[in-house]
N, C-alpha and C positions, 0 to 999 in steps of 0.2 A: 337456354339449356337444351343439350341434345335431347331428340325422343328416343324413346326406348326404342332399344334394336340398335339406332344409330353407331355404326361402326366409325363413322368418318374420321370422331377424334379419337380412334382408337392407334395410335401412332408406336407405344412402345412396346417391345418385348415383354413380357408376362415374366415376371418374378420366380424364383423356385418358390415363395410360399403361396403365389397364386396356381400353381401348377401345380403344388400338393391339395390346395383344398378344391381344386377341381377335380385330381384323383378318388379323395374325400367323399367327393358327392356321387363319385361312380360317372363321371364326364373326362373318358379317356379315348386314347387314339384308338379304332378300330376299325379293322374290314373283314364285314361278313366274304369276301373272294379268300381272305386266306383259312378262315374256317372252314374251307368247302372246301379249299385245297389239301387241308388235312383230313379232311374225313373222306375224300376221295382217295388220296395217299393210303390210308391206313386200310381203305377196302381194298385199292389194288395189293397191297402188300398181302392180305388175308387172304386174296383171291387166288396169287402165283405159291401162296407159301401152305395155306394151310385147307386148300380146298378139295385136296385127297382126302385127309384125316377128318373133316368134317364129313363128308358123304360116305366114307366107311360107320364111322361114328353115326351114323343115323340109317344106312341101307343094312347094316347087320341086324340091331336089334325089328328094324320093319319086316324083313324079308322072315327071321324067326315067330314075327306076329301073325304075319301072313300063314306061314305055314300051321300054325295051330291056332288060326281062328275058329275052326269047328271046335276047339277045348275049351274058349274063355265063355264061361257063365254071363249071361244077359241083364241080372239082375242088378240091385243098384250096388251090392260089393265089387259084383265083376265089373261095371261100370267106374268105379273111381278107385279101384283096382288098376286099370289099364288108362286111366285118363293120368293117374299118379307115375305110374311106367312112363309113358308117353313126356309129359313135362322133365322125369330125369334124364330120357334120353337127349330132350334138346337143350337141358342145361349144360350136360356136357359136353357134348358137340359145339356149340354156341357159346358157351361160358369166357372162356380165353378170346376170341376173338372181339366179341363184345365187350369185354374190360378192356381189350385194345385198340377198339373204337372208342371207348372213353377216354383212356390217356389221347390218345389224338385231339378228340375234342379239347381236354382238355389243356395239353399244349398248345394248342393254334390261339389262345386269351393269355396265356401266358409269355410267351415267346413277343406281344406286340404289346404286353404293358403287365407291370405286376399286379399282385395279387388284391382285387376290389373288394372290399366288402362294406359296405354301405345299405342301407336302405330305403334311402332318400327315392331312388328309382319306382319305387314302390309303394310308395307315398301316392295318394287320391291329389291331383291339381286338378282344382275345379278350370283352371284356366285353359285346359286342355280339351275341357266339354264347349268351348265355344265355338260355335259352327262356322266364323271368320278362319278362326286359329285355324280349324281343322282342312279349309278348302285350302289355305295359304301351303299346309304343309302337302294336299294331295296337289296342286297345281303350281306349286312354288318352284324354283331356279333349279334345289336339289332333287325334288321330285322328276323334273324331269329330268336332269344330269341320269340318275338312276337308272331310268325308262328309256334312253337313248343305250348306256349302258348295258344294258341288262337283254337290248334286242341286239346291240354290234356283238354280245359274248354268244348272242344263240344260234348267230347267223356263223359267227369266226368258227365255233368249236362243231356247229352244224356240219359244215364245211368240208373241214377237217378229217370227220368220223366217213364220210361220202369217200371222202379222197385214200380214206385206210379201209373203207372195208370194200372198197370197188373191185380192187385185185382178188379178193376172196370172192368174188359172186358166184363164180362156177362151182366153188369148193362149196358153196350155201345149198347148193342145190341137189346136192348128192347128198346129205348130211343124215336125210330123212329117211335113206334107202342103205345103209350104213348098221352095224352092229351096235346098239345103243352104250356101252364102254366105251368106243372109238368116237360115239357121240355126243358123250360127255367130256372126252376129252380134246377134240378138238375147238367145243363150249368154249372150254375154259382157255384153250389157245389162245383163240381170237379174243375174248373178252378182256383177257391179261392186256394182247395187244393193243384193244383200243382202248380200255384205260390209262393203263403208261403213257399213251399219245395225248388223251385229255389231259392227266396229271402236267406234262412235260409245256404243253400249251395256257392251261392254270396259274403254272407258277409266275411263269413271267407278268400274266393277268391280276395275277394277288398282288405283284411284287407293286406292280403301276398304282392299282385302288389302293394299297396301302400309304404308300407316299403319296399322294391324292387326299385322303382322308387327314392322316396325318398333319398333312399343309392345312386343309379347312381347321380342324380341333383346334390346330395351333393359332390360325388367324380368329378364333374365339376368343383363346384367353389371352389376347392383345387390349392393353389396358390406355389409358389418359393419363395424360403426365400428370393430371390432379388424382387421378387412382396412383400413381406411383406414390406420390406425396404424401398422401394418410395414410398409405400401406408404411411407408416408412417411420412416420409421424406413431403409427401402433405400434412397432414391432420396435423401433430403436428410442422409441419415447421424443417426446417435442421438444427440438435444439432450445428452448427456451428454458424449459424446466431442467434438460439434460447440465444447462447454464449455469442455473443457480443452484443444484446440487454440487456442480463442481466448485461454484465458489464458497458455500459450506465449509465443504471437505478442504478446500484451502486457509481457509480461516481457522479450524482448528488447529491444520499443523503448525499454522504460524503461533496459535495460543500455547502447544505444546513446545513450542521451540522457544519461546520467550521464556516458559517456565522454565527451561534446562539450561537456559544462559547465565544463572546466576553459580551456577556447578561446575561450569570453564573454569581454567585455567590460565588460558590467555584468549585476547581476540585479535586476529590478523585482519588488517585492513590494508587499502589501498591509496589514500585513508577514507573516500567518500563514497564511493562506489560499491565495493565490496568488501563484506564482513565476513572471518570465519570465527567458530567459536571453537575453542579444540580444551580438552579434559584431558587431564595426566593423573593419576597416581602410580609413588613410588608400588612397583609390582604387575604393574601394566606393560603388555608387552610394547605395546605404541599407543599413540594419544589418540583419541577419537574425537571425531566430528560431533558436536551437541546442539550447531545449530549452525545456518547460513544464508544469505540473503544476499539481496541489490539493489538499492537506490532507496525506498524506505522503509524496508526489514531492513536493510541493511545500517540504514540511522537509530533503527529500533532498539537494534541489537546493542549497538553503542551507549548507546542512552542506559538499558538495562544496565550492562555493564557499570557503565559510570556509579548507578543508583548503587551498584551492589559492589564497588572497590575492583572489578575486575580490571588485570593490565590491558592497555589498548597501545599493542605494538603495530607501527604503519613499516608493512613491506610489500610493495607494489606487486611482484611480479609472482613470490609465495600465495601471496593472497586470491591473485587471478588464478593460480596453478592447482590449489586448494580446492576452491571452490568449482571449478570444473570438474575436477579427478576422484572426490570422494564423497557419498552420498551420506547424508544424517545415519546418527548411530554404527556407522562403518569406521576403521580404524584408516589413518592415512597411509595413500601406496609407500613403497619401502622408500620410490627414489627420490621421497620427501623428507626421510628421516632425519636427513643430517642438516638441512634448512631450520627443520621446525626445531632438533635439538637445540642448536644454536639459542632461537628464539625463548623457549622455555630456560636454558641454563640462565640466560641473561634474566629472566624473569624470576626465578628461584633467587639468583643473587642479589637482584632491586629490592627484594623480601627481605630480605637477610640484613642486606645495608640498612632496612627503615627500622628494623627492629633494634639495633643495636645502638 
């Protein structure tokens, strides 16, 4: 028997019901690169879009505090007086921007797998208190996958921000000797600017760790053809049992169709092979099927018959054409009509003659 862990006979593709109850447990594809990507996204977006309206939004009301700081009272009113001012002002400043750092956040879990809610994750496993466990996962394959990762993104996007903000160096250096509005606003220039370069360099980075991730999750819930086998064996029930209900359910139709063979009218044979039983009364728009069989329903049916006086007319090709084309308690197709009248006229009249 494999050991635990042992992925080797892990050969088949993972099921849709193994891939929901590993959704289930909160064990879904994810990359912490693409949640940085949007929360970086959604700050450069705040940054180019709403970084005017936020520092008016808080130098108005400061610059008003300043000026009548010699009027605000010392004591503990004026104190949570002005602590209570202070918090409205950066709620509203801050407010919209920060619920669109939320949606951010909360699109980038959304966007790479739907919506989890489980609590298994948060569940106490003592198995995770064992200090083997714990070196394997800080010195393990993915630990370092991570650690190599995590230094090539700091060296790439290092790099990168050197190479964007080289060309400003000169403009860096006057910044300080500059009108401070013209040095907030060229702040915010540059900072747009090397954000958008991180974001633009990111995403291709998310795009990689994601299909990365992705691939490992998936080479998890890779199962054993004997895990396929009881998965199936639960969910579709064991071909054995699946067996003998089906032959139940056969066995009655056949008790119910023996029951309705003595209410024929006539029964078409072939003559050993196949039996149909077919029901007429006058006021019927066509004769119906009551019962049908092959090789020993089909002897069955005859036999009943016999027991109970029904006509047993042998017509080889009616009887093949029958028993194919019309299902129990269905009335026969039209372009049988004029076959089977025959057969019943003949059968009304053999009545007729025995009575007389």
């Amino acid at each position: 028997m494999a050991e635990e862990g042992d992925t080797s006979d892990k050969t088949q593709d993972p099921t849709a019901k193994r891939l929901n109850d590993a959704h289930e447990r909160g064990d879904v594809a994810k990359s912490n690169e693409v949640n940085t990507w949007f929360v970086i996204a959604g700050a450069t977006f705040l940054v180019s879009s709403f970084s005017g309206s936020i520092s008016s939004s808080i130098m108005v009301p400061m610059r008003n505090l300043l000026m009548h700081a010699g009027e605000i009272p010392v004591d503990q009113a004026g104190i949570m007086s002005l602590a209570a001012q202070s918090v409205r002002v950066m709620l509203v400043a801050l407010g919209v921007p920060l619920l669109l750092l939320a949606i951010a956040a909360v699109a980038s879990h959304l966007i790479q797998h739907r919506p989890v809610w489980s609590a298994e994750s948060l569940t106490p496993k003592f198995s995770k208190l064992s200090p083997l466990a714990g070196a394997k996962r800080i010195f393990g394959k993915q630990a370092g996958a991570n650690f190599l990762k995590g230094i090539l993104k700091i060296t790439v996007v290092g790099t990168v921000m050197v190479m964007v903000m080289w060309p400003e160096r000169m403009r860096l250096d006057t910044i300080v000797r500059i009108d401070p509005n013209m040095m907030l606003e060229i702040t915010r220039s540059l900072s747009v600017k090397l954000m958008s370069t991180v974001v633009a360099l990111l995403a291709f980075v998310a795009a990689l760790d994601y299909l990365f991730q992705y691939r490992q999750w998936f080479e998890r819930q890779k199962m054993s053809l004997q895990e396929v086998k009881d998965e199936f064996k639960q969910s579709e029930g064991d071909p054995h049992i699946k067996g003998r209900i089906r032959n139940i359910r056969t066995s009655r139709v056949k008790k119910q169709m023996m029951k309705a063979v003595p209410t024929a009218s006539v029964i078409i044979t072939n003559p050993t092979h196949y039996a149909v039983a077919l029901r007429y009364d006058r006021g019927m728009q066509a004769p119906v099927c009551v019962a049908k069989g092959t090789d020993l329903i089909a002897l069955k049916i005859r036999e009943v018959a016999t027991e109970h006086s029904i006509p047993i007319v042998e017509n080889v090709p009616l009887a093949r054409a029958l028993h194919a084309s019309v299902e129990i308690d269905d009335e026969i197709p039209v372009e049988h009509y004029h076959a089977v009248a025959e057969v019943i006229g003949y059968v009304m009249r053999l009545r007729q003659s025995l009575r007389r």
